[in-house]
C-alpha positions in Angstrom: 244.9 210.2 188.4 247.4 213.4 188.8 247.4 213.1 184.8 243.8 212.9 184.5 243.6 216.1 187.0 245.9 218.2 185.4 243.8 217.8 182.2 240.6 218.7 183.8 241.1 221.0 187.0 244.1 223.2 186.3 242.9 223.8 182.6 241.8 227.6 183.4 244.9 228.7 185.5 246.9 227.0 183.3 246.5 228.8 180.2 246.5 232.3 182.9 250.5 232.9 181.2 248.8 233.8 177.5 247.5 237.1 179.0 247.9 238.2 182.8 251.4 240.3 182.9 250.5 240.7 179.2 247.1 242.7 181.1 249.6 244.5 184.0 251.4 246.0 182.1 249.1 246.8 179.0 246.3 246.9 180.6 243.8 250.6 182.0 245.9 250.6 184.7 249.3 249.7 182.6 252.3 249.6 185.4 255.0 251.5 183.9 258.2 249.3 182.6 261.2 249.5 185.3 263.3 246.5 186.7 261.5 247.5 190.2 257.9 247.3 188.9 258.7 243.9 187.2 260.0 242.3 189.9 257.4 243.7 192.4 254.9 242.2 190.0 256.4 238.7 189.5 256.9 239.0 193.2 253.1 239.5 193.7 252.1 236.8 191.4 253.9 234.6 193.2 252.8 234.8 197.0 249.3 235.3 195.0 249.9 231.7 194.0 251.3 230.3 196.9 249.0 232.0 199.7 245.5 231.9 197.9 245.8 228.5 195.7 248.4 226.6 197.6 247.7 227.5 201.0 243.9 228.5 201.1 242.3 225.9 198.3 245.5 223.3 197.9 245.8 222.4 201.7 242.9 223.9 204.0 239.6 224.2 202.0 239.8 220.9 199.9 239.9 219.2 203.2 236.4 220.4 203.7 234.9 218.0 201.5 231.4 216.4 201.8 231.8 213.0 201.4 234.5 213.5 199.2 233.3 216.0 196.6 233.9 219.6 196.9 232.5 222.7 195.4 230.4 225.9 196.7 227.3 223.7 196.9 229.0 221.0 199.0 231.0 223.3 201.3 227.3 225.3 201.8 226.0 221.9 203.1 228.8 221.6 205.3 228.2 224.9 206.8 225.0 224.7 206.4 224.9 221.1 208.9 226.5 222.2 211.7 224.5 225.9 212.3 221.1 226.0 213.7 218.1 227.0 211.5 217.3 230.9 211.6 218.8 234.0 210.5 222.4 232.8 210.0 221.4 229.3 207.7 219.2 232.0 205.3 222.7 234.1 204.9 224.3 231.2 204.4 222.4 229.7 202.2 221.7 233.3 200.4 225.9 233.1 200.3 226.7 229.9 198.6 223.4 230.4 195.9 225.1 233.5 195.0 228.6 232.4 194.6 226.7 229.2 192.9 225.4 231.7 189.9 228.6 233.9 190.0 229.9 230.5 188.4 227.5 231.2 185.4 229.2 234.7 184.5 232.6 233.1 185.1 231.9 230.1 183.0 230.9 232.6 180.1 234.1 234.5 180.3 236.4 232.1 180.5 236.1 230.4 177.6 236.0 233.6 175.2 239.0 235.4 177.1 240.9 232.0 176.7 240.4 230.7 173.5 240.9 235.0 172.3 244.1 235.1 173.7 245.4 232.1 172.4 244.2 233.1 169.0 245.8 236.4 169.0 249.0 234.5 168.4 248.8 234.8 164.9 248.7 238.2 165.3 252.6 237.9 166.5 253.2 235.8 163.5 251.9 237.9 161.0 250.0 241.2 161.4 248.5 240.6 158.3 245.8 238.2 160.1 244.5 240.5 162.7 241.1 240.9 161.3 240.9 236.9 161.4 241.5 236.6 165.1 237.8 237.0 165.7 236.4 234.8 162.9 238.5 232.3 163.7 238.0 232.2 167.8 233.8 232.2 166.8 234.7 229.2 164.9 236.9 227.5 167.5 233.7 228.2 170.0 231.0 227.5 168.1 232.8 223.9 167.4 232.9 223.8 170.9 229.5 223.8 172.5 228.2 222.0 169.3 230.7 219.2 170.6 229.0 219.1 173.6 226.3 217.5 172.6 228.0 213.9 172.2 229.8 214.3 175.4 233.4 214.6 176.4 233.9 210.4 177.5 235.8 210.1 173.7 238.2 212.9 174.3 238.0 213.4 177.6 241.3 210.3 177.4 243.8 212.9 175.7 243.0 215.9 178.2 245.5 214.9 180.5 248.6 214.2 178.1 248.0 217.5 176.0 247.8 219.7 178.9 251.2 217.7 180.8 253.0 218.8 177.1 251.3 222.2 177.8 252.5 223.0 181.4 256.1 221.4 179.9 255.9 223.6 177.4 255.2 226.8 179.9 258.2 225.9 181.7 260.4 225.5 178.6 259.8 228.6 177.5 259.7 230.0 181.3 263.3 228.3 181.6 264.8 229.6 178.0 263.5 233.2 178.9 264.9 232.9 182.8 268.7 232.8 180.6 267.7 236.0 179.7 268.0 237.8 182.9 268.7 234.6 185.6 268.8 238.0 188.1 264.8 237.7 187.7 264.6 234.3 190.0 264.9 237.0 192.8 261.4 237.9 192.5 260.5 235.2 194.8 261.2 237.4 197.3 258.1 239.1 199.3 260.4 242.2 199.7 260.0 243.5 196.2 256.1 242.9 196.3 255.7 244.6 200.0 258.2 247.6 197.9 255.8 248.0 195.1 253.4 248.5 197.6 255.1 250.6 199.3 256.2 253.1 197.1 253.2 253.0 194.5 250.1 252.1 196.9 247.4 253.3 194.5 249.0 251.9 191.3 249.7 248.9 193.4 246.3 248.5 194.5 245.1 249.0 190.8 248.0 246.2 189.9 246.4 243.8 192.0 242.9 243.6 189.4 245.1 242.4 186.4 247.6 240.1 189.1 244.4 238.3 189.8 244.5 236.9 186.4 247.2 234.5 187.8 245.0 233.1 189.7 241.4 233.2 188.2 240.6 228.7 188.0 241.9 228.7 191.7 238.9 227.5 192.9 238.0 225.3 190.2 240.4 222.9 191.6 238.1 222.6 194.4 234.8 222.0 192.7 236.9 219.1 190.9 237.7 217.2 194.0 235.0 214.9 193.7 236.2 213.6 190.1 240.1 212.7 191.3 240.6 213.0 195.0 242.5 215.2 197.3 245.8 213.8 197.0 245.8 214.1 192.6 244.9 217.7 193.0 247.5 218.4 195.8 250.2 217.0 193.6 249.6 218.3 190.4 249.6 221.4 191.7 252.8 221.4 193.5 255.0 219.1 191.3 253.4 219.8 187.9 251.2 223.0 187.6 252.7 225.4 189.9 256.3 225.2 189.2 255.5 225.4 185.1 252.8 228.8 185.8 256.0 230.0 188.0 259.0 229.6 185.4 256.7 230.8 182.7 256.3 234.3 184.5 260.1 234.6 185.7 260.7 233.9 181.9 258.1 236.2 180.8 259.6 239.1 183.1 263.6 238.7 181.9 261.8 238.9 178.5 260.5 242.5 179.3 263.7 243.4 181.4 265.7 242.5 178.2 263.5 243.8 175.7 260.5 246.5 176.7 259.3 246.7 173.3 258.1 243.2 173.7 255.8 244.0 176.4 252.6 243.6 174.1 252.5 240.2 174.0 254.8 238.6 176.3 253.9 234.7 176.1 254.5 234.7 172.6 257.4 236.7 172.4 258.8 233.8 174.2 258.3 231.3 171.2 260.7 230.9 168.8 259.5 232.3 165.2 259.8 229.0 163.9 257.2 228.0 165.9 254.8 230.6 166.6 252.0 228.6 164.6 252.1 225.4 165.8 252.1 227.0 169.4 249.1 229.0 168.9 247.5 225.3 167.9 248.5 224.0 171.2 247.8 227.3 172.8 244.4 227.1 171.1 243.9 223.4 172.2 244.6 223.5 175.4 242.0 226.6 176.0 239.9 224.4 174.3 240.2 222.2 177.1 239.8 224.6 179.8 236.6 226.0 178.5 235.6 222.3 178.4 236.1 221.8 182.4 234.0 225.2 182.8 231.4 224.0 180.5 231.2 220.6 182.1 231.2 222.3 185.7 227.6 224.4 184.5 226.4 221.3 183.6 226.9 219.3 187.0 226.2 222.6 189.1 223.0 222.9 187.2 221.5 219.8 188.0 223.2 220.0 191.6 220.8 222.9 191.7 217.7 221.3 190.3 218.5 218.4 192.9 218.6 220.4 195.8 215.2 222.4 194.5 217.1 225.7 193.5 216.3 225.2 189.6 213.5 223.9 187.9 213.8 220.1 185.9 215.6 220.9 182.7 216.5 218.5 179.7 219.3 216.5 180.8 220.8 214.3 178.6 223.5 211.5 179.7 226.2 211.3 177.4 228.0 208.5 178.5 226.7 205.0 179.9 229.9 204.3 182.0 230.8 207.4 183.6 228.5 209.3 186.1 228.4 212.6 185.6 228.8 212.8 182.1 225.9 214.8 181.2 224.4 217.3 178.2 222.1 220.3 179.2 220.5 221.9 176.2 219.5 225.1 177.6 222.7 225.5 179.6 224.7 224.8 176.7 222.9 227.2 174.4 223.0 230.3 176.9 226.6 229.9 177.2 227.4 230.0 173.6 225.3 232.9 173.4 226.6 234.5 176.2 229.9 233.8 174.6 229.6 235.0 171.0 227.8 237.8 172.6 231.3 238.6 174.9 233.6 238.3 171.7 231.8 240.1 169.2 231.0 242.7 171.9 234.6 243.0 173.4 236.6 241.9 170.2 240.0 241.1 172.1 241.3 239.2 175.4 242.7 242.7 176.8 239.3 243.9 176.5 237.8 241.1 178.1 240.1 240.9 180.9 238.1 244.6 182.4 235.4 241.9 183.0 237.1 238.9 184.3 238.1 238.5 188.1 235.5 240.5 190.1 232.9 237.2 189.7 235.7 235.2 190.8 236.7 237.2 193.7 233.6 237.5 194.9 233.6 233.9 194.8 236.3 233.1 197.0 235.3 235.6 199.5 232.3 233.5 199.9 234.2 230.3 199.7 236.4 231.8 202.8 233.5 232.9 204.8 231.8 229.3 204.5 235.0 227.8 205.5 235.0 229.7 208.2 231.9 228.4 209.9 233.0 225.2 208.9 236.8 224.8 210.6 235.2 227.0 213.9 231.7 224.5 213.8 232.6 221.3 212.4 236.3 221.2 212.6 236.0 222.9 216.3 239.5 225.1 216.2 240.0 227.7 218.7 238.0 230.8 218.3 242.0 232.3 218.1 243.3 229.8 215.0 239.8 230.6 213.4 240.0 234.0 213.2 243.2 234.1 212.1 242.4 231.4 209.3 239.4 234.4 208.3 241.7 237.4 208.7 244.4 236.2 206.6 242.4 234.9 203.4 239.9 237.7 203.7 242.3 240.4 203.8 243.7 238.9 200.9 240.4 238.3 198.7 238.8 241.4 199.8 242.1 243.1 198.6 241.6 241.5 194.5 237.7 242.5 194.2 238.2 245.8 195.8 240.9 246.5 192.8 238.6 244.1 190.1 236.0 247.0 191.8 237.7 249.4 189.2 236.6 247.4 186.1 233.0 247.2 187.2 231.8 250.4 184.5 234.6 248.6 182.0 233.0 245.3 181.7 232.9 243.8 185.6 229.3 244.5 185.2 228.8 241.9 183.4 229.7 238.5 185.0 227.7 240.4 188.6 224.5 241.1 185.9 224.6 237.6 185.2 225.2 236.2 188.5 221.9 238.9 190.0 219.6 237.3 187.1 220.8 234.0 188.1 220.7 234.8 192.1 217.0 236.1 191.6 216.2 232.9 189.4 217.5 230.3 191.6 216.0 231.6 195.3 212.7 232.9 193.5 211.8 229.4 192.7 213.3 228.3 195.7 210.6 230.5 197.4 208.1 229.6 195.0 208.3 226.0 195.3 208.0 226.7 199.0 205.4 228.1 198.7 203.5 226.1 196.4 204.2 222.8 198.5 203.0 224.6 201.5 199.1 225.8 199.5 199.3 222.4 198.4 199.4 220.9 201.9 197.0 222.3 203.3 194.7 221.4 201.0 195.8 217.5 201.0 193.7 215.0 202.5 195.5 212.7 205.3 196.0 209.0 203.7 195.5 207.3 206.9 191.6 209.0 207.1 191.1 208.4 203.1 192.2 204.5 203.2 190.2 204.0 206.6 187.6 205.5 203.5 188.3 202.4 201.4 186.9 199.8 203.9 183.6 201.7 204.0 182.8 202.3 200.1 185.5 200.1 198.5 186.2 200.8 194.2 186.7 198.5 192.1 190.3 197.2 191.7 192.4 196.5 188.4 195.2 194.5 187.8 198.6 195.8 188.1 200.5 198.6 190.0 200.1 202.5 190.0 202.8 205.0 191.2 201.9 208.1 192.3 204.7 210.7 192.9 204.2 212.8 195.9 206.1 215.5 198.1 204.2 214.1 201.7 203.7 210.1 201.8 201.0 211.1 204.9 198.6 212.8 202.4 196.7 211.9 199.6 198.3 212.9 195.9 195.8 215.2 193.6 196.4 212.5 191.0 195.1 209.8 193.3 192.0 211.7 194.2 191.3 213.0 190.4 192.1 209.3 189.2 189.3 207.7 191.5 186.9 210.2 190.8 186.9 210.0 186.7 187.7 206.8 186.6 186.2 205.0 189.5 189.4 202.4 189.9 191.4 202.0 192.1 194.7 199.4 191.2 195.5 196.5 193.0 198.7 197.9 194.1 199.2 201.2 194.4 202.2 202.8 195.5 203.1 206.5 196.6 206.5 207.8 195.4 209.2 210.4 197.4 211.8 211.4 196.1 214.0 213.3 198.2 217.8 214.8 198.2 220.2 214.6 200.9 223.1 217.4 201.7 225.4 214.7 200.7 226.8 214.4 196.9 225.7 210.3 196.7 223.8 208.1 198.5 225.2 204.6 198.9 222.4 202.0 196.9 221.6 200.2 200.2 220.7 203.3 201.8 218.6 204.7 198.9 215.3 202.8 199.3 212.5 202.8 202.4 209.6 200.7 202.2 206.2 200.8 204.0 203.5 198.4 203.7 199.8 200.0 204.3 196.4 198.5 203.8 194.2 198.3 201.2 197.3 197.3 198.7 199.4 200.9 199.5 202.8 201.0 199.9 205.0 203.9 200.7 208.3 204.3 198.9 210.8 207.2 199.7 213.6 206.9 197.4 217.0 208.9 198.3 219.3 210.5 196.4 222.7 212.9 196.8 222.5 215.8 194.9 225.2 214.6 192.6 223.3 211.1 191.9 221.4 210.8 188.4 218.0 210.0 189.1 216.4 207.0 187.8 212.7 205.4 188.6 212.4 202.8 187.3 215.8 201.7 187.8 214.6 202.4 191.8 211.8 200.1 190.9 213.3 197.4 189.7 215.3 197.0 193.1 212.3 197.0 195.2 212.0 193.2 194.8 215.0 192.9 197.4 212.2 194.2 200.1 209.5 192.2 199.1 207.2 193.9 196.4 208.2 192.8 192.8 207.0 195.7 190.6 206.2 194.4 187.0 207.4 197.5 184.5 205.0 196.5 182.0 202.2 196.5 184.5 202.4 199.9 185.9 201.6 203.1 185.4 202.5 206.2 186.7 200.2 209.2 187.6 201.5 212.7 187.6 199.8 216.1 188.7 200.1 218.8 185.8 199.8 221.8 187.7 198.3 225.2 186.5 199.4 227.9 188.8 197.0 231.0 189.1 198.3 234.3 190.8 196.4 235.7 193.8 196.9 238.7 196.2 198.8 237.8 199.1 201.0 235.0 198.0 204.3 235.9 200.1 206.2 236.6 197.3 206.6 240.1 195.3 203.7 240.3 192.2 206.8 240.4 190.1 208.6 237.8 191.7 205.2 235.3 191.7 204.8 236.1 188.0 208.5 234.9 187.3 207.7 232.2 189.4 204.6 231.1 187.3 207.0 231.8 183.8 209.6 229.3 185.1 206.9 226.7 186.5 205.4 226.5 182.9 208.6 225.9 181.2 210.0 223.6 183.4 210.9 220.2 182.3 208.7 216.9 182.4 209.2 215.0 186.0 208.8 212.1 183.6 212.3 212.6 181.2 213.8 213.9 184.8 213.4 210.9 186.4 213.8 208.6 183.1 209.8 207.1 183.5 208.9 205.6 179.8 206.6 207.6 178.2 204.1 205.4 177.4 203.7 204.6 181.1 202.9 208.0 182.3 199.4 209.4 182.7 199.4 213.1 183.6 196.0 214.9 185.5 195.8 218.6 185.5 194.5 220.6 188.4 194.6 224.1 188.9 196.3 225.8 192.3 196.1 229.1 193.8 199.7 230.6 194.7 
């Protein structure tokens, strides 16, 4: 399991060494060369490590998990559970949706800065092949996302071992450049960092948005948690990952003490000329791998948010038949690629790339500290006193990295926080709209206690076989019910109304998923559970409702659905441009029927037409 973690969750701040100092000290705000600035710099990087990943993510926030899974969207439902409905669960909830689509800008840089920066190694080897880099990273990309498409279960295996001969690799070449200068191990020491400060506060404050590279995939290690556990993560981190980052920086910086000219490209000034090509193939693969885990983690966040009623249904494919999780979706996977191209044709190298990565991510884990927050003072119950410091501490210290990542906003920062607003506004508009909608539709449904009492007086005539109607309220009458009886005049001998809700948990144990309630007149109420990380399935659902008493014959049953046509009105409760979006994305969202896997040929769908 610490194998299998390494491969997945430290994939992004492990391939950080290809192009952080190589960013400090080449970068807008380039710190000048001198034995000080080095060691203030290494110095940084490593209490950046030690306080934000190991302290804050490694051992407080990934014991906030929810039912063992961890992740904005899980630590939000923690917070979310223990503060009262009102002002302070909208901010909250407002809070974790943004960081949520922050993820989206993050997941689009990360995979072109990456796999750039590796690919710039051939530049080192031969100069000749600059105007390849480019090409050659599109390729590597494109190869990528079209991968994704038959899932990651067949390579997923060889994730782990590559990236353990990676992070060995990092410390080889950490340890070989450490001979250098061994004077450089002193860097450990806080003194030179609180020195840098000291004497160069604005340039040190400037330092601090290219130090952040170091430890940009922090928080991914978190979002992970529910794959491998707490106690994989913990120690890959502090007897794998950690110590290999560390070395390679200490080697990096007795490379630049030694030789200043070398400054350029540090990481692969490292490697032996001899083997300066087969390094940038590791170096490539193993950003391959990291873009992977980002790509993977827009996948599951996506239909965490379509589960919790943040997203509309999109196209979900499962790409694997044993392992949960392992999902493909289409749309996702082709804005990303876009998004990515788009980044490295527009930005053409990993220097100029790095003026737009860190700000999303900052601004990510000063949300994830302020969620934590309300959950060690609510649900953990500390002090008011131990809480505050917990706050003080890790918001200083983020609010410190986005002001400085601040500076790169007009550079390229304004990126990943364009995307993350688009994806903000998408995400609560429907929210709002659905809202909405369910609430019009309401109060406009019949209650199915008065319509079956109906039944008795003016009974239809029945037809063998069952009918399931999905519906948001079990106490009122679907559209599709109504509009079913009065074209076709029917009414099955067993008919049975459909709920599907979502918990605030990531999975719902299978005994606890079902709830069965026997009405007259051949009804039945079914509300079927799921955590927002389970896959749905119907008829799966179905099939298990013979172990409470009502075998459901698949071949016997049909499924009604309402096909909704929205029409705009005055007065909605939403913006006019906001309702218009809202109407856009409700016409393109995905069939409830592929969402919830019903056959096809099963499914009868009635249109009706609703006022907003």
């Amino acid at each position: 399991m610490v194998i299998a973690a390494i491969g997945v969750v430290y994939g992004d701040i492990g391939t950080s060494p290809l192009y952080t100092l190589k960013e400090v000290f080449n970068g807008h705000h380039a710190v000048p060369v001198t034995p000080a600035n080095v060691y203030g710099i290494l110095s940084l990087v490593f209490w950046a490590l030690v306080l934000v990943v190991s302290v804050k993510y490694v051992i407080f926030i990934t014991r906030a998990d929810n039912r063992g899974e961890g992740g904005i969207m899980a630590l939000m439902s923690l917070a979310l559970r223990v503060v009262e409905p009102g002002r302070k669960a909208t901010l909250l909830s407002l809070l974790g949706v943004f960081g949520a689509a922050l993820f989206y800008g993050d997941g689009m840089i990360t995979p072109a800065i990456s796999v750039l920066s590796a690919v710039e190694g051939l530049e080192v080897a031969t100069p000749a092949l600059r105007p390849f880099v480019v090409p050659i990273a599109l390729v590597v990309l494109v190869g990528l996302f079209m991968m994704q498409r038959r899932g990651t279960a067949s390579v997923g295996a060889i994730f782990g071992p590559v990236m353990l001969c990676w992070f060995a690799i990092l410390a080889a070449l950490g340890i070989n450049g450490i001979r250098l200068h061994p004077e450089i191990l002193g860097a450990l020491n806080p003194a030179w960092a609180a020195a840098f400060l000291w004497h160069n506060p604005l340039l040190g404050w400037l330092a601090l948005g290219a130090v952040v590279l170091a430890i940009t995939g922090g928080e991914a290690l978190y979002a992970d948690m529910g794959h491998f556990g707490r106690k994989p993560i913990k120690l890959g981190w502090f007897l794998v990952v950690f110590p290999a980052l560390y070395l390679n920086y200490l080697g990096q910086g007795a490379l630049i003490l030694d030789h200043p000219e070398n400054v350029g490209n540090p990481f692969y000034m490292l490697v032996p000329e001899p083997l300066l090509y087969p390094m940038v193939g590791i170096a490539t693969l193993a950003t391959i791998i990291a873009s992977q885990a980002v790509i993977s983690g827009a996948f599951s966040l996506t239909q965490q948010a379509i589960q919790l009623g943040y997203a509309p249904r999109m196209r979900t494919l499962h790409t694997s038949e044993r392992e949960i999780g392992q999902i493909y979706v289409p749309g996702i996977n082709g804005m990303l690629l876009g998004a990515v191209v788009a980044l490295v044709v527009g930005f053409q190298s990993s220097s100029a790339l790095a003026s737009a990565y860190g700000i999303a991510v900052t601004l990510t884990m000063m949300i994830d500290t302020v969620l934590a927050f309300v959950v060690v003072r609510r649900l953990w119950k500390w002090g008011m006193l131990p809480a505050l410091a917990f706050i003080l501490v890790f918001l200083i210290t983020d609010m410190a990295f986005f002001s400085a990542n601040l500076t790169k906003v007009l550079a390229g920062g304004w990126f990943p926080l364009l995307i993350g607003a688009v994806i903000f506004t998408l995400l609560t508009t429907w929210k709002r709209g659905r809202s909405l909608l369910n609430e019009r539709i309401r109060s406009d449904t019949m209650p199915l206690e008065l319509f079956i009492h109906s039944l008795f007086n003016d009974p239809p005539p029945r037809v063998a076989g069952t009918a399931v109607f999905m519906t948001t309220w079990l106490d009122g009458v679907p559209r599709a019910l109504l509009h079913n009886l009065l074209h076709n005049k029917v009414l099955h001998q067993q008919v049975l109304l459909l709920r599907v809700e979502t918990a605030d948990i990531p999975y719902v144990p299978l005994e606890e998923r079902l709830r069965l309630t026997p009405l007259d007149f051949g009804f039945h109420q079914l509300s079927v559970h799921y955590g927002f990380k389970d896959e749905p399935n119907i008829p799966v659902e179905l099939a298990r409702c013979r172990e409470l008493g009502l075998p459901i014959n698949m071949m016997e049953t049909s499924f009604f659905l309402g096909r909704e046509a929205l029409v705009s009105r005055m007065g909605s409760g939403m913006a006019r441009w906001r309702e218009k979006l809202f109407i856009v994305m409700f016409r393109n969202a995905g069939s409830a029927a592929d969402y919830f896997r019903i056959p096809p040929n099963r499914v009868i769908e009635l249109g009706t037409q609703i006022e907003l």
